[in-house]
C-alpha positions as CSV (number, residue, x, y, z in Angstrom):
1,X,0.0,0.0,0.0
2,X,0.9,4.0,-0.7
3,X,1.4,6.1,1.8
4,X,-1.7,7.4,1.3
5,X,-4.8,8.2,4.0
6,X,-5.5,4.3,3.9
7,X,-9.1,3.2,2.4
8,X,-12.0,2.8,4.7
9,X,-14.2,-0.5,4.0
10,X,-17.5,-1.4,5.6
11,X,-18.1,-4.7,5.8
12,X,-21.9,-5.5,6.4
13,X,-21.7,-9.2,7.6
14,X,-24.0,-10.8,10.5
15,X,-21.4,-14.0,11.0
16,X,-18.9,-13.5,13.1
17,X,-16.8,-15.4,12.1
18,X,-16.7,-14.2,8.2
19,X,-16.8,-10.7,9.3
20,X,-14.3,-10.8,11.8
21,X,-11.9,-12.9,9.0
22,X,-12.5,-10.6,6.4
23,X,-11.8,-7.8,8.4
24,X,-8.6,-9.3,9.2
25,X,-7.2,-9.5,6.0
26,X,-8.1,-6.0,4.6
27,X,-6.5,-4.4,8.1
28,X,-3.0,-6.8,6.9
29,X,-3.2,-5.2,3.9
30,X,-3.5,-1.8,5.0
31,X,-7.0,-0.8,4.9
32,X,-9.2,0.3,7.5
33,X,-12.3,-2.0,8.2
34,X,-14.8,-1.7,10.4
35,X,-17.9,-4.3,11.0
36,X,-21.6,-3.8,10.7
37,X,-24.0,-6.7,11.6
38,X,-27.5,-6.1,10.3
39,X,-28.8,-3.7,7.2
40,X,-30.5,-1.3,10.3
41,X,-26.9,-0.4,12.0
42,X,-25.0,-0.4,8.6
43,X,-27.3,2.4,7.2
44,X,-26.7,4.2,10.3
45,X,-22.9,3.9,10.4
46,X,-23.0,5.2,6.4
47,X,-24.8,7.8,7.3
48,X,-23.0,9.2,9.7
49,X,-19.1,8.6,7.7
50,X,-19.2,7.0,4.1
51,X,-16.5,4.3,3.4
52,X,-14.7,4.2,0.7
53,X,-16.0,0.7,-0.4
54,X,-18.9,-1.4,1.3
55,X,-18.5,-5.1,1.3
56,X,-22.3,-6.0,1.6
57,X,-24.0,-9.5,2.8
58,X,-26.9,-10.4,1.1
59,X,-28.6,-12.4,3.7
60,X,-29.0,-9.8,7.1
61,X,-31.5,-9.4,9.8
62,X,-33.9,-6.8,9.6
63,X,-32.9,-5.5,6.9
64,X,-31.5,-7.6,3.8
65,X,-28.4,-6.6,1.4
66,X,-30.9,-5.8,-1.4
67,X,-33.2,-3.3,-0.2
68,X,-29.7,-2.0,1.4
69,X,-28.2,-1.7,-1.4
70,X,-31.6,0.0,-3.3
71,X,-31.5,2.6,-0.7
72,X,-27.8,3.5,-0.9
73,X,-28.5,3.7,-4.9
74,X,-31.1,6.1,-4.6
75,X,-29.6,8.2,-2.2
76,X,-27.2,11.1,-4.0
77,X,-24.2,10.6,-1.7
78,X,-24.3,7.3,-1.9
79,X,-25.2,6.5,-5.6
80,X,-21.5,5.8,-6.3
81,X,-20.5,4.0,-3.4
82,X,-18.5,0.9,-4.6
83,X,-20.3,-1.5,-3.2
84,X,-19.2,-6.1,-3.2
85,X,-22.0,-8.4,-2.6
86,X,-21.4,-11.9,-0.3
87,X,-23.3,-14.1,-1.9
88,X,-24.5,-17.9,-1.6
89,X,-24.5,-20.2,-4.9
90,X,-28.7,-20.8,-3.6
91,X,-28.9,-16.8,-4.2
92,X,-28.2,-16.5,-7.7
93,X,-31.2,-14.7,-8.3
94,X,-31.0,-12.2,-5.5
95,X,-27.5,-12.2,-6.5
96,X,-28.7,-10.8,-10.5
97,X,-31.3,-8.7,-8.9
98,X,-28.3,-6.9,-6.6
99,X,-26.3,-6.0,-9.8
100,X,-29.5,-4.5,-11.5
101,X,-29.6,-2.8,-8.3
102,X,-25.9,-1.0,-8.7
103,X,-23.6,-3.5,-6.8
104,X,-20.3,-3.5,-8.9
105,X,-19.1,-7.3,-8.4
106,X,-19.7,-10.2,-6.0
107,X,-18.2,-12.7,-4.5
108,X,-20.0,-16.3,-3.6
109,X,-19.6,-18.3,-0.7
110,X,-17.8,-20.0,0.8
111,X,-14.5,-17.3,-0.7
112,X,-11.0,-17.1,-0.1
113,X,-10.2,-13.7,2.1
114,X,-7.3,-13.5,-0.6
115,X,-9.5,-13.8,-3.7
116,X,-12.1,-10.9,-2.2
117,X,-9.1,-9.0,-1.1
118,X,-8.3,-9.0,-5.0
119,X,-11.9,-8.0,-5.9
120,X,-11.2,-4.7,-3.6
121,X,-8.3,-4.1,-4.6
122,X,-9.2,-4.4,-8.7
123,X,-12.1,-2.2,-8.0
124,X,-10.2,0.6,-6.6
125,X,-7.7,0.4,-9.6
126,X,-10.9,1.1,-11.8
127,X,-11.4,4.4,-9.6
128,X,-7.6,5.4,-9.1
129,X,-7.1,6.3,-12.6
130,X,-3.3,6.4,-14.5
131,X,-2.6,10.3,-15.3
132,X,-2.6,9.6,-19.1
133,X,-6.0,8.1,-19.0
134,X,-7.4,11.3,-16.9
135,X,-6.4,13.5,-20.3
136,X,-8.5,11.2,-22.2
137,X,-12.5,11.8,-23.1
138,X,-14.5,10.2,-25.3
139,X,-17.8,11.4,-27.3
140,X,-20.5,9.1,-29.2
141,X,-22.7,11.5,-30.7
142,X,-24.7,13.5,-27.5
143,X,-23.0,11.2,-25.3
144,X,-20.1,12.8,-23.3
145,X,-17.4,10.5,-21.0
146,X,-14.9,12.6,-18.9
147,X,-12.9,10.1,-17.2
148,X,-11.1,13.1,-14.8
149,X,-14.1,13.8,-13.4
150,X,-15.7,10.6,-13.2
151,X,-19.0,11.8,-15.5
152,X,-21.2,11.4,-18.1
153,X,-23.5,13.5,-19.7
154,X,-25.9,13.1,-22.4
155,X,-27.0,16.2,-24.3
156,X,-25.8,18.2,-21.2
157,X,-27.3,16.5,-18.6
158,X,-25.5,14.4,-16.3
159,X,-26.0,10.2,-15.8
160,X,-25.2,8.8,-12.6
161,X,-23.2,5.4,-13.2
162,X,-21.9,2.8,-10.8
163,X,-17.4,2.4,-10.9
164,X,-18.3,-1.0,-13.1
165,X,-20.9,0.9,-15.2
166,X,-19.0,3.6,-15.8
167,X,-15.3,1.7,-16.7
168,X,-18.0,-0.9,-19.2
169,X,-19.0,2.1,-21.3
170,X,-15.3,3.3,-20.6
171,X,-13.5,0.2,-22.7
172,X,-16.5,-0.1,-25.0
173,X,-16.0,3.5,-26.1
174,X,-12.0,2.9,-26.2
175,X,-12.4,0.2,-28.8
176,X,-15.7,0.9,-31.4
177,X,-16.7,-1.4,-33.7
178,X,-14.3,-4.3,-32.0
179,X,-16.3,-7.5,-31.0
180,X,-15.3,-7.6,-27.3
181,X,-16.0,-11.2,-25.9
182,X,-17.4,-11.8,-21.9
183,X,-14.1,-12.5,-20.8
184,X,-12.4,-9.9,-22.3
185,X,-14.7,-7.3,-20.8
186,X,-14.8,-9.4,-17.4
187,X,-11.0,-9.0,-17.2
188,X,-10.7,-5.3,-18.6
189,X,-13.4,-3.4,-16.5
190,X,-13.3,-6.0,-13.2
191,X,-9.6,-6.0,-13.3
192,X,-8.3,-9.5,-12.4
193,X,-9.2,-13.2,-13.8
194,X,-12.7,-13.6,-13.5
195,X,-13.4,-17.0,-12.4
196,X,-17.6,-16.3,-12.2
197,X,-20.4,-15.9,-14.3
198,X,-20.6,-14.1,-17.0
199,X,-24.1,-12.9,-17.2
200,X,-22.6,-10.4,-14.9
201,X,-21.6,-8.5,-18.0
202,X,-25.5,-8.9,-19.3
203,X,-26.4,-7.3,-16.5
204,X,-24.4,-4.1,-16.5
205,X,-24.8,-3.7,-20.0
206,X,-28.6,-4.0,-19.6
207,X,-28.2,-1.5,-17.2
208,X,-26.5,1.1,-19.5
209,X,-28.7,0.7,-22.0
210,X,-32.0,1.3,-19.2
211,X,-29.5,4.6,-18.0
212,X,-29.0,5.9,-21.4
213,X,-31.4,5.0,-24.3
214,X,-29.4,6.0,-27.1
215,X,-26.9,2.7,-26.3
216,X,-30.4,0.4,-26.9
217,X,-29.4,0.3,-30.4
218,X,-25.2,1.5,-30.2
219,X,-24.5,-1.5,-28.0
220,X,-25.1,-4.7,-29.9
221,X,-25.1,-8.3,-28.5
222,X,-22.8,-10.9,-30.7
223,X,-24.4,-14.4,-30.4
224,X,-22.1,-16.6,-28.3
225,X,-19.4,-13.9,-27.9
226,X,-20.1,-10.5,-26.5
227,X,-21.0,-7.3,-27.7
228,X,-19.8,-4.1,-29.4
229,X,-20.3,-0.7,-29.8
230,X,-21.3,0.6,-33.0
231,X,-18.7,2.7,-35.1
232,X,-21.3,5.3,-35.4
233,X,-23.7,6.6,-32.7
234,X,-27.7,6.1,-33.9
235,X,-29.1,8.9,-35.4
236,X,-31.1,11.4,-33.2
């Protein structure tokens, strides 16, 4: 790790056991963790200091990691909070239905500390951008991508995008009219080998195309393979 103010990570986990291991292995490698135990008290502790990163249980008393996650999502501080869901393989479907909901990646149990330390980690890299990539913007027709800042507007007005959202339409715009496979965009925007399903991709680029319209017919879905982005944008 830099020398830097080290990140802060919330881990929202009602087991112990997990939390208390997790927390563990981000503290050896130099972040700061602290431990929530039910949807109710993580709320509160968000609201009172954002993290820098939420690692997010699905399964939690009172109040689960979905409706968690929905409320961080529609809340304008918190729209952009990188957020990793713990999973189990029964919850695939509440697993899908957290990525529609903004979560950037997720990890399934039972993990390896090391492999979700990894996920963090490859997450961050998408936020802490190289110099020469902060000089670069992109345009598709109204569509406007300032990585600097972090935005995107369309015909002036901004579009709020999740890290994984925004760094999909990043590499997508990098490379028009290039068939980009699953694994390709898995390993580019996520950042490490990607050992999990690939409908995650599906899902965030359903998402971009429910954010912004114009990418309904820019983005187009290769049978088998992946997708690509149309050399020119649609016509308005």
């Amino acid at each position: 790790m830099s020398t830097r103010t080290p990140k802060k990570i919330l881990i929202v986990e009602d087991e112990p056991d997990i939390a208390q291991l997790v927390k563990l292995y981000l503290e050896k490698d130099g972040f700061r963790a602290s431990v929530a135990k039910s949807g109710v008290e993580a709320l509160t502790v968000i609201k009172s200091g954002i993290p820098d990163l939420l690692i997010l249980d699905l399964m939690l008393p009172e109040i689960d990691g979905i409706e968690v996650c929905k409320r961080l999502r529609n809340a304008p501080d918190t729209a952009l909070l990188p957020i990793i869901m713990l999973t189990a393989k029964s919850e695939e479907s509440d697993t899908i239905i957290g990525l529609e909901l903004g979560a950037d990646d997720y990890v399934t149990k039972p993990f390896s500390p090391k492999a979700l330390i990894a996920r963090v980690k490859a997450l961050f890299r998408r936020l802490e951008r190289t110099d020469d990539q902060k000089h670069s913007s992109f345009s598709f027709g109204p569509l406007l991508l300032d990585p600097a800042r972090h935005e995107i507007t369309v015909k002036g007005k901004e579009v709020s995008l999740t890290a994984k959202e925004f760094g999909l339409l990043e590499h997508l715009l990098r490379h028009p009219g290039r068939v980009l496979t699953r694994d390709v965009l898995l390993n580019a925007v996520w950042g490490y080998d990607y050992y999990g399903t690939t409908r995650t991709v599906d899902v965030h680029v359903r998402r971009l195309k429910m954010k912004i319209p114009l990418l309904n017919d820019a983005i187009i879905s290769i049978k088998s393979l992946g997708y690509k982005l149309s050399d020119q944008p649609p016509a308005s």
